[in-house]
C-alpha positions as CSV (number, residue, x, y, z in Angstrom):
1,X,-204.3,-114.8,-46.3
2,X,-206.8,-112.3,-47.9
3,X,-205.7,-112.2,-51.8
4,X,-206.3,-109.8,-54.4
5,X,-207.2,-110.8,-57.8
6,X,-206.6,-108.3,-60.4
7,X,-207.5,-109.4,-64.2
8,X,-205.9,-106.2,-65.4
9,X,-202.8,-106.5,-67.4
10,X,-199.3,-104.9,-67.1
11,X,-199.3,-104.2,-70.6
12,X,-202.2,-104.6,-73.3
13,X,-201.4,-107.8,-74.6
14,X,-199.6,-109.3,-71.5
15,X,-201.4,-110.8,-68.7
16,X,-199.4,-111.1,-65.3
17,X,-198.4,-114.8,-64.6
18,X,-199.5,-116.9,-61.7
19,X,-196.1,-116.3,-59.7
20,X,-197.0,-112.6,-60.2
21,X,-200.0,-112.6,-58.8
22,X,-199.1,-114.8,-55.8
23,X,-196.7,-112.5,-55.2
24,X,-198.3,-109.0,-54.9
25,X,-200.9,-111.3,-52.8
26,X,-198.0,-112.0,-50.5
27,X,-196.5,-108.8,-50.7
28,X,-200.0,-107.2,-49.9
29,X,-200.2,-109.5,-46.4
30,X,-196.9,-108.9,-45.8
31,X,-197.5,-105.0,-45.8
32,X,-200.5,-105.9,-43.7
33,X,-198.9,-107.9,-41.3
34,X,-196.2,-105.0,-40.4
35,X,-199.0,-102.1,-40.1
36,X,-200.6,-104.7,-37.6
37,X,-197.1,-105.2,-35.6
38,X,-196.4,-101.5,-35.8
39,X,-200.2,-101.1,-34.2
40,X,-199.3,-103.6,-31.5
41,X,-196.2,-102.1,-30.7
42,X,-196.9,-98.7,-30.5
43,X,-199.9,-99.8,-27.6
44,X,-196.8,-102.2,-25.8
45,X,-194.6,-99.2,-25.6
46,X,-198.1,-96.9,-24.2
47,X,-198.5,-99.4,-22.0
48,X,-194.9,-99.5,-20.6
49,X,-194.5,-95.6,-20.7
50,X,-197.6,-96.2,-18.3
51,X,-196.2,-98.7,-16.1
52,X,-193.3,-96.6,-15.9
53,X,-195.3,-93.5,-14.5
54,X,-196.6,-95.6,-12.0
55,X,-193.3,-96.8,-10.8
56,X,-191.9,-93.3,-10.5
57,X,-195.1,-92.5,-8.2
58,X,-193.4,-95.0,-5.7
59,X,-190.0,-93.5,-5.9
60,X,-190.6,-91.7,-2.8
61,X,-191.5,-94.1,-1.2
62,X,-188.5,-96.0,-2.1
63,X,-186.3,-93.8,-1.1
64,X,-188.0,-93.7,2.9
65,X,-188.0,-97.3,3.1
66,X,-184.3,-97.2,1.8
67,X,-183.3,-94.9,4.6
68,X,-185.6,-96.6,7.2
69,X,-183.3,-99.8,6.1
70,X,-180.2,-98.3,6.5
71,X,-180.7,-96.4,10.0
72,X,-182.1,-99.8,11.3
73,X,-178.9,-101.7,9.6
74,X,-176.7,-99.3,11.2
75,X,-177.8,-99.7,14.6
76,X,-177.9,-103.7,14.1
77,X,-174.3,-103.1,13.3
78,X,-172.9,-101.2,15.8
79,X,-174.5,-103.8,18.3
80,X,-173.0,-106.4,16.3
81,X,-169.5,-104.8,16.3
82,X,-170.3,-103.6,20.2
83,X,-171.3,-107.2,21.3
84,X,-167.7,-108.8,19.4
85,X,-165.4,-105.8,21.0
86,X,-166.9,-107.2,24.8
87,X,-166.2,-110.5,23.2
88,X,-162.8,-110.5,22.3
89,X,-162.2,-108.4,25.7
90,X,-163.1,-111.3,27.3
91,X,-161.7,-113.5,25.7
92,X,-158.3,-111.5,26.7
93,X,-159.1,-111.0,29.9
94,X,-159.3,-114.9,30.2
95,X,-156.3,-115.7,28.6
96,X,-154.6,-113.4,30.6
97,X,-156.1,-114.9,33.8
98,X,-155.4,-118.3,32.8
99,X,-151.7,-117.3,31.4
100,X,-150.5,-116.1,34.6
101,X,-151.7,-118.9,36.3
102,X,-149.9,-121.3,34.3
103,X,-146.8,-119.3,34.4
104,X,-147.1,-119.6,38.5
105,X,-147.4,-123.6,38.1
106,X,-144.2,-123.8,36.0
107,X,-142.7,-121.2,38.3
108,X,-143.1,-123.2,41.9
109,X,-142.0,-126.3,39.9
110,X,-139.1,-125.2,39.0
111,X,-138.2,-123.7,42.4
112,X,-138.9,-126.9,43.4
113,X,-136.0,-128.2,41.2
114,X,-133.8,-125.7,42.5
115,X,-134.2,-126.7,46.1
116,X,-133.4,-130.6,45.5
């Protein structure tokens, strides 16, 4: 801490006390210490208004690569949904075939029943 000594007086026939002095010292860093942060964070917010200008030069970018992902998700989708539609048809077809066929079974067996 840089501190100032001043032998002048308040008055003429006072002299300023120790805690006085110490304390326009202090004061003094202290006034110091906040133009230094001031300093500092006017060069941070510089900085980030610069890193900020950058970003925006990608922003076009951005926004090809954003459509580029959602044409490519779309089509992924549609073959997704397409491939579960053929799925499920043949899984239906299937159940029908096998339904039938069962119903058949139990059909002869109980014509079988009638007969006897």
């Amino acid at each position: 801490m840089a501190s100032s000594h001043r032998g002048a007086s308040v008055g003429p026939s006072r002299d300023k006390s120790y805690f006085e002095q110490q304390r326009e010292a202090f004061l003094g860093d202290i006034a110091l210490s906040f133009e230094q942060v001031l300093g500092n964070i006017n060069k941070l917010n510089r900085s980030l208004e610069s890193i900020i200008a950058v970003g925006n030069e990608f922003s076009s970018v951005e926004t090809l690569w954003s459509q580029f992902e959602n044409v490519m998700g779309k089509d992924e989708t549609a073959e997704k949904q397409a491939e579960h539609e053929e799925e499920a048809e043949e899984q239906q077809q299937q159940r029908q075939a096998s339904g039938s066929g069962s119903r058949g079974v139990k059909r002869e067996a109980q014509s079988d029943v009638e007969e006897s």
